[in-house]
C-alpha positions as CSV (number, residue, x, y, z in Angstrom):
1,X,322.6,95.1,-29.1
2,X,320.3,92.4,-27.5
3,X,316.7,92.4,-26.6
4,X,316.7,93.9,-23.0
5,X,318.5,97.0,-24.6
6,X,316.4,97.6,-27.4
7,X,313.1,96.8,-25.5
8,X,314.4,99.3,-22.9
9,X,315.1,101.7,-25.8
10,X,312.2,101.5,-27.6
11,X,309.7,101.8,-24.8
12,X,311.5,104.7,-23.5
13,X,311.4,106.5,-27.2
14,X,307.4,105.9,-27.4
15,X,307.6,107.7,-22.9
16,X,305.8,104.3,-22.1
17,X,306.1,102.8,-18.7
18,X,306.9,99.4,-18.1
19,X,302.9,99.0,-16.8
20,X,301.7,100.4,-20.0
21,X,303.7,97.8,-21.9
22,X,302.4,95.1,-19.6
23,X,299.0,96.1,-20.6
24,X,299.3,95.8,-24.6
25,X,301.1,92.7,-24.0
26,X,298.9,91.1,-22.2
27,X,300.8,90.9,-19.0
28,X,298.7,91.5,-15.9
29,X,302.0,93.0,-14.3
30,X,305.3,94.8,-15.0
31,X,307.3,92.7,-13.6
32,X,308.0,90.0,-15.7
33,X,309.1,92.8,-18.0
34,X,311.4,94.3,-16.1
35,X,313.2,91.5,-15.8
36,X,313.6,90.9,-19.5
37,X,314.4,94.7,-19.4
38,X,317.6,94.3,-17.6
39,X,318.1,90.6,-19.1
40,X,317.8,88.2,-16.0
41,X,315.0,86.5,-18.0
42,X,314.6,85.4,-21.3
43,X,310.9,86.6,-23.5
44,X,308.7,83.8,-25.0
45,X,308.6,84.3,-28.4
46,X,304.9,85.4,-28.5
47,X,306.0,88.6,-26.0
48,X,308.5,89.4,-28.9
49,X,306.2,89.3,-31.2
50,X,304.0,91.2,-29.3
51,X,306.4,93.6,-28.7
52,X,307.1,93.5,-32.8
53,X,303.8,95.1,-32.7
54,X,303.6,97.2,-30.6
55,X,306.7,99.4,-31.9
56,X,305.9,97.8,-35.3
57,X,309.4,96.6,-36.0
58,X,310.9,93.7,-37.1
59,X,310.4,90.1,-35.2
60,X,314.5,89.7,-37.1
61,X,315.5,93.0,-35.3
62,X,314.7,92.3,-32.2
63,X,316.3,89.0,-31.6
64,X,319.3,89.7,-33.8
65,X,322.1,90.9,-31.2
66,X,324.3,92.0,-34.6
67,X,320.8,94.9,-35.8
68,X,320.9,98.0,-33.7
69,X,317.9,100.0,-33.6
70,X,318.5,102.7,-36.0
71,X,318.1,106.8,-34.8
C-alpha cells in the first residue's frame, strides 16, 4: 500500500479534512496535500513525520509500500 493510500485512509478514519491536516502540519493550504493524497507529488520527509504524529504511527509504516495499515 503506498503513502497516498494510507494517508488518505488514515485521515478519513480520524473524519479529518484535508484543511484540518494542513493545519497540524503546518501547511498554510490543503492543497499540497491533496496532491500527495492521490500521489502526483511526492511528501518531504519532515510532512511524514509529521504525519507519523499526528496518527501516531510508525515513520517505517508509512513509507513501506509492503506494511498495510492494520483494521
Amino acid at each position: 500500500m503506498k503513502f497516498s493510500e494510507k494517508l488518505r485512509i488514515l485521515r478519513e478514519r480520524r473524519g479529518m479534512t484535508l484543511k484540518e491536516l494542513a493545519e497540524l502540519t503546518g501547511y498554510a493550504t490543503h492543497s499540497p496535500l491533496s496532491l500527495f493524497e492521490t500521489g502526483k507529488r511526492k511528501p518531504t520527509l519532515d510532512f511524514v513525520y509529521k504525519v507519523a504524529e499526528v496518527f501516531e504511527v510508525s515513520f517505517d509504516l508509512l513509507l513501506n509500500d509492503d506494511l498495510d495499515l492494520e483494521g
